[in-house]
C-alpha positions in Angstrom: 34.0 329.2 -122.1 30.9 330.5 -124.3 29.1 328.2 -126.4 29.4 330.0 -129.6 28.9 328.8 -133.2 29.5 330.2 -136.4 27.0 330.3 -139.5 29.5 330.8 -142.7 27.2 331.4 -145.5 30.0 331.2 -148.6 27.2 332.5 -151.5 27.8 333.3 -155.4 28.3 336.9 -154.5 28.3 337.4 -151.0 30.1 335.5 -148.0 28.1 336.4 -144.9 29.6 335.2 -141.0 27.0 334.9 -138.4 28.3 334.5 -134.6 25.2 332.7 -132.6 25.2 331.8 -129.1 22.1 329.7 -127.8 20.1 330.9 -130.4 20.9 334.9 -130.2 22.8 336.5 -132.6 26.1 338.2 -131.2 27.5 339.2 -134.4 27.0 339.6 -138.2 29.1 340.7 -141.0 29.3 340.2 -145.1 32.1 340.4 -147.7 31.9 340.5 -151.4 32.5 337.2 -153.0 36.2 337.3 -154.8 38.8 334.9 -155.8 39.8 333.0 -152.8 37.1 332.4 -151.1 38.6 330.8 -148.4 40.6 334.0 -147.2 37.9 336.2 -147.5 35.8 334.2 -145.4 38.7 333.8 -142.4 39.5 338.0 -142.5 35.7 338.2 -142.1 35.6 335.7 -139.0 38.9 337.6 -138.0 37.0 340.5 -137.9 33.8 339.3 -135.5 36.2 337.4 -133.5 37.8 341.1 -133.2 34.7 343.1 -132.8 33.3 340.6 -129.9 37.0 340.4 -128.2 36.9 336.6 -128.6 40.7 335.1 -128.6 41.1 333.8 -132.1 42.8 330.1 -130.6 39.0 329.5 -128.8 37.5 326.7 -130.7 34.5 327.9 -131.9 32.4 325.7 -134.0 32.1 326.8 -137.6 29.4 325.2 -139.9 29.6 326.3 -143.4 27.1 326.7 -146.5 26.6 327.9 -149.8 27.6 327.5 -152.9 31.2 327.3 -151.9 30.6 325.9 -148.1 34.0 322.9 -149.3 36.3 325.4 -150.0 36.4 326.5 -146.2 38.8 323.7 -144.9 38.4 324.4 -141.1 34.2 324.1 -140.8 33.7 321.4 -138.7 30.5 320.4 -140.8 29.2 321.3 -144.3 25.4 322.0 -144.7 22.7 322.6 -148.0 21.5 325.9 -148.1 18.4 324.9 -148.5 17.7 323.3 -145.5 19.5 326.2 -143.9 17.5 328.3 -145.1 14.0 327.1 -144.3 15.4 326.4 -140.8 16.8 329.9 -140.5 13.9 331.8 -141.5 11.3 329.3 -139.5 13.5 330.1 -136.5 13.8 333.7 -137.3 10.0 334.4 -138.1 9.3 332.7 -134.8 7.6 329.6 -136.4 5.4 331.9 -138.7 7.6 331.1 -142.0 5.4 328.8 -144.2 6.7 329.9 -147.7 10.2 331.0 -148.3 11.4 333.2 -151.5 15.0 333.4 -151.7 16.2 335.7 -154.0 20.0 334.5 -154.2 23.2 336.2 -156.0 22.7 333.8 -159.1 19.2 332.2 -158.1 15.5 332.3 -157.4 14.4 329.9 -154.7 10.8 329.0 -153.2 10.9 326.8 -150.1 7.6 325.6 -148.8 7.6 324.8 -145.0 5.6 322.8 -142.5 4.6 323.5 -139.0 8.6 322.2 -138.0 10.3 324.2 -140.3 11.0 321.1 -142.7 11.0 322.0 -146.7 8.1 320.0 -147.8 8.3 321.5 -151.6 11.1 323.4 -153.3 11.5 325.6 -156.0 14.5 327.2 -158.7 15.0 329.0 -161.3 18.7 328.9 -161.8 18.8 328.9 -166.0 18.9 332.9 -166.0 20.3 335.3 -164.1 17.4 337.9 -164.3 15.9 338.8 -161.4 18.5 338.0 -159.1 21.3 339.7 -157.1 23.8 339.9 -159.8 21.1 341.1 -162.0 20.2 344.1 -159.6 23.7 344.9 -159.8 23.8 345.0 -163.4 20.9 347.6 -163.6 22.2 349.8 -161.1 25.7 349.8 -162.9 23.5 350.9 -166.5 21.0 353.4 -164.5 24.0 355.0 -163.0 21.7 354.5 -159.4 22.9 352.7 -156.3 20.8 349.8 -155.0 19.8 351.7 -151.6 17.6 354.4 -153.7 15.9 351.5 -155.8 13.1 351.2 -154.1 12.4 355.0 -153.7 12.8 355.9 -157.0 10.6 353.2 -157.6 8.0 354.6 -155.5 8.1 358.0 -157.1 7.1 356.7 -160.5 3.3 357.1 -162.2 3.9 355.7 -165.4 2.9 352.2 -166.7 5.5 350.6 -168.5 6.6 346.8 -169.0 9.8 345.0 -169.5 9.0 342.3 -171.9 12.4 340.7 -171.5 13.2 337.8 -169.3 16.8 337.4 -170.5 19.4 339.4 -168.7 21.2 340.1 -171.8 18.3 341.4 -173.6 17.0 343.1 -170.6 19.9 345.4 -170.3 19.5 345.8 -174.1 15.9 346.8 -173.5 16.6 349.5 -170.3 19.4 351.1 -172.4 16.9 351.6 -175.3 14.3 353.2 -173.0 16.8 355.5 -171.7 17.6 356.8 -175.3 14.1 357.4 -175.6 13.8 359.1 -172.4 12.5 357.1 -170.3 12.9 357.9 -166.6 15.2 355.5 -164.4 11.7 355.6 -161.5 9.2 354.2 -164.2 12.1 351.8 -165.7 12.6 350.5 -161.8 9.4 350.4 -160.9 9.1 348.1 -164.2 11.6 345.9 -163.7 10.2 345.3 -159.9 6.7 344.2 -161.6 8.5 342.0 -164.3 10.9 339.6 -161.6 7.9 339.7 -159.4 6.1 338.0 -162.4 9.0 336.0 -162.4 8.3 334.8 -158.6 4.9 334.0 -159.2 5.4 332.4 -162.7 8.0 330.0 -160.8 5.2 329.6 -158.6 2.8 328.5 -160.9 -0.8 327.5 -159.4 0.7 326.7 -156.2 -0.2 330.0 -154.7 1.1 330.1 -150.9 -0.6 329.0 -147.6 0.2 330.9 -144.5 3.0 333.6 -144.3 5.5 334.4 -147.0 9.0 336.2 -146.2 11.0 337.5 -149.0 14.9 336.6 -148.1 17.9 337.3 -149.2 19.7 340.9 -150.0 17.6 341.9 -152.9 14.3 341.5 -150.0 15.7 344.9 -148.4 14.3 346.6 -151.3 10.5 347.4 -150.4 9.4 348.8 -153.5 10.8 344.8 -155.0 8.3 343.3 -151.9 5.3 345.3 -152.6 5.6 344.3 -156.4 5.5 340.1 -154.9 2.6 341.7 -152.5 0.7 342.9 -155.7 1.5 339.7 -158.0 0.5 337.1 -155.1 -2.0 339.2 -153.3 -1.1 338.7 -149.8 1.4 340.1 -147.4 4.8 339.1 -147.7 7.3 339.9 -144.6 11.0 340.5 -144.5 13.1 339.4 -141.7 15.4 342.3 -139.9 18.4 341.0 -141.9 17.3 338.7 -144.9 20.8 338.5 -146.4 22.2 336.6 -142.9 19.3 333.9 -142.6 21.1 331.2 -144.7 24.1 331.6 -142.4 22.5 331.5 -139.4 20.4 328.3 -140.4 23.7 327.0 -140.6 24.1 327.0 -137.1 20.8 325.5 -135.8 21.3 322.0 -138.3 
């Protein structure tokens, strides 16, 4: 019988599965967050145990985490996301991971890691929802742009321009002004990637990062988003193969 365990990562906007056996990823899937949680999650683990041609009956270890990681009755063990997280991306980056940004559906987080992949300091902004997944959302519902061509419109744009606002109310106020006067959705996007990478290295503050940094979470697909932390905190930052899974798969290595 295979040693499999699964990483249930139930976030604010996403519920992501991870199937990991020994260490290797065998399969990976994600769901929007909706009412009933719990359902959504087991149709998604329905749906690896499906695609690997696992019998559903074989008791396979599920560890859950997130912001609703109770409401999953059957995992056998409930872990933080935090410490899922640094562990996840330490194991991922191959031991390289010293400073984590996790850019969450509701959340900013900055986990500092020692040589172990321990959080030695941590991080959050939590009091607004700019900057994070739900607010990328938001702006691609007002630009009328999907989230995939973010980054190169973003790339496309020559203009300097600055959102002031750090309010996600009064940042959508502010986009929808600039596009009655004109303004193109590249050199607002390219904006907005300056303004939440400000965000990242106000939260920051003087404790500028030792060692490598990795942008995680969905939002750290977007490489015009990582170049704009590159330019704020001067150094390389690196983006794991799949940054929205690392939380879940954490989950399976506590």
């Amino acid at each position: 019988m295979p040693d499999i365990c699964l990483g249930l990562d139930l976030g604010s906007a996403v519920i992501k599965a991870v199937f990991v056996e020994d260490g290797r990823v065998l399969w990976r899937g994600l769901a929007p967050t909706a009412p009933g949680q719990a359902n959504v999650a087991q149709k998604l683990i329905e749906g690896g145990l499906t695609q690997l041609g696992l019998d559903r009956e074989l008791p396979i270890k599920v560890v859950s985490t997130g912001y609703g990681k109770k409401l999953f009755e059957q995992a056998a063990k409930n872990v933080d996301e935090i410490t899922a997280n640094a562990l996840g991306a330490f194991k991922l980056s191959e031991g390289k991971a010293r400073t984590v940004i996790n850019i969450g559906g509701q959340d900013l987080k900055i986990m500092t890691l020692n040589d172990r992949g321990r959080v030695v300091d941590f991080k959050m902004n939590d009091k607004c929802a700019a900057g994070t997944g739900r607010f990328f959302e938001l702006i691609a519902r007002v630009l009328d742009t999907p989230l995939a061509d973010f980054d190169k419109l973003s790339a496309s744009s020559t203009a300097e321009l600055e959102i002031n606002s750090t309010c996600v109310v009064f940042a959508e106020s502010e986009i929808i002004s600039l596009l009655a006067r004109g303004v193109g959705k590249e050199d607002i996007l390219k904006a907005l990637h300056v303004s939440i990478a400000r965000r990242v290295t106000g939260l920051l503050g003087r404790d500028l990062p030792e060692g490598a940094v990795f942008l995680d979470g969905g939002p750290a697909q977007n490489r015009a988003l990582v170049a704009a932390v590159e330019d704020e905190l001067m150094t390389d930052v690196y983006v794991l193969e799949a940054p929205q899974y690392t939380v879940a798969y954490g989950a399976t290595l506590v």
